[in-house]
N, C-alpha and C positions, 0 to 999 in steps of 0.2 A: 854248406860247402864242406867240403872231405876236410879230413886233419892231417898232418904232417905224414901219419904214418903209411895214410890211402895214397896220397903221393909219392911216397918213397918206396913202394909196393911197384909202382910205376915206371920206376929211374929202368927197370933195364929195357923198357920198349922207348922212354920217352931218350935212350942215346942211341938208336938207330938212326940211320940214315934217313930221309922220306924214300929213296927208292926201296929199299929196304921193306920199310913199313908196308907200301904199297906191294909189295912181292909176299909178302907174309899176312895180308888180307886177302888178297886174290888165294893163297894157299890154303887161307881158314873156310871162306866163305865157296869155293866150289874146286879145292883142289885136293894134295895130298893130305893135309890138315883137315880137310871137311868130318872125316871119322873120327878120326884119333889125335891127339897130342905127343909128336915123337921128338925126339931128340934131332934123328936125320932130318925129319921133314924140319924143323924149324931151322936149321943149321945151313939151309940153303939159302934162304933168307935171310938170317940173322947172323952166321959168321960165326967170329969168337964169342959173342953175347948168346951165342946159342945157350947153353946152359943155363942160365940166367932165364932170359928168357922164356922160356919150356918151363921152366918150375913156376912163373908166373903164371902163363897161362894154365895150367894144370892145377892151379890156385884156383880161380877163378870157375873153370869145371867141374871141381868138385864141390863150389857152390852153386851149379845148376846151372850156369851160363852155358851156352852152347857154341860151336866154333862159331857158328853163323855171324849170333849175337859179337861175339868177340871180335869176328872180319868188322862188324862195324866199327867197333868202339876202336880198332888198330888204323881202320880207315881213315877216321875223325883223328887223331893221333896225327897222322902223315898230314892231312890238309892244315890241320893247326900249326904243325912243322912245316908247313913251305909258306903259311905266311909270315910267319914270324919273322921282323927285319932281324937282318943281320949285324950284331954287335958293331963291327966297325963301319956300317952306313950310316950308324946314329951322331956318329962326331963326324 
C-alpha cells in the first residue's frame, strides 16, 4: 500500500467533484487532454483546482504514465467517489 505522501500527491484530484473527474477522464482518455497536459484544458474540468491539478498530472507524465493510463486511474477515482456514503447517511 502507498504511504502518506502517494496519497497526499492525490489530495488535489481526490477534491474534485465525480462530475468533474468524470469530464476530466473523458478529456485525458480521447479529448483535449489526450496530447498534452494544459493548464486550459484541465481548467474546464477542474475549476479553481485547475492548477493543482495540471501539476499533478504532469507529475505523473513525466514519469511515463500516459493520458490514457491517467483517464483510467481519474476514472476509478470518480467511481470510488460516487460510492463512497456520505458523512451524514452514516448517523
Amino acid at each position: 500500500m502507498g504511504d502518506a505522501s502517494s496519497s497526499a500527491r492525490l489530495e488535489p484530484l481526490l477534491r474534485l467533484p465525480v462530475g468533474a473527474l468524470q469530464s476530466l477522464a473523458a478529456s485525458l482518455a480521447d479529448g483535449l487532454l489526450s496530447d498534452a497536459i494544459t493548464l486550459r484544458g484541465v481548467e474546464q474540468a477542474a475549476g479553481t483546482d485547475a492548477a493543482a491539478v495540471t501539476a499533478v498530472l504532469r507529475e505523473f507524465i513525466a514519469e511515463g504514465y500516459s493520458p490514457q493510463h491517467l483517464a483510467t486511474v481519474v476514472a476509478g477515482i470518480a467511481v470510488a467517489t460516487s460510492r463512497a456514503p456520505k458523512p451524514t447517511s452514516l448517523f
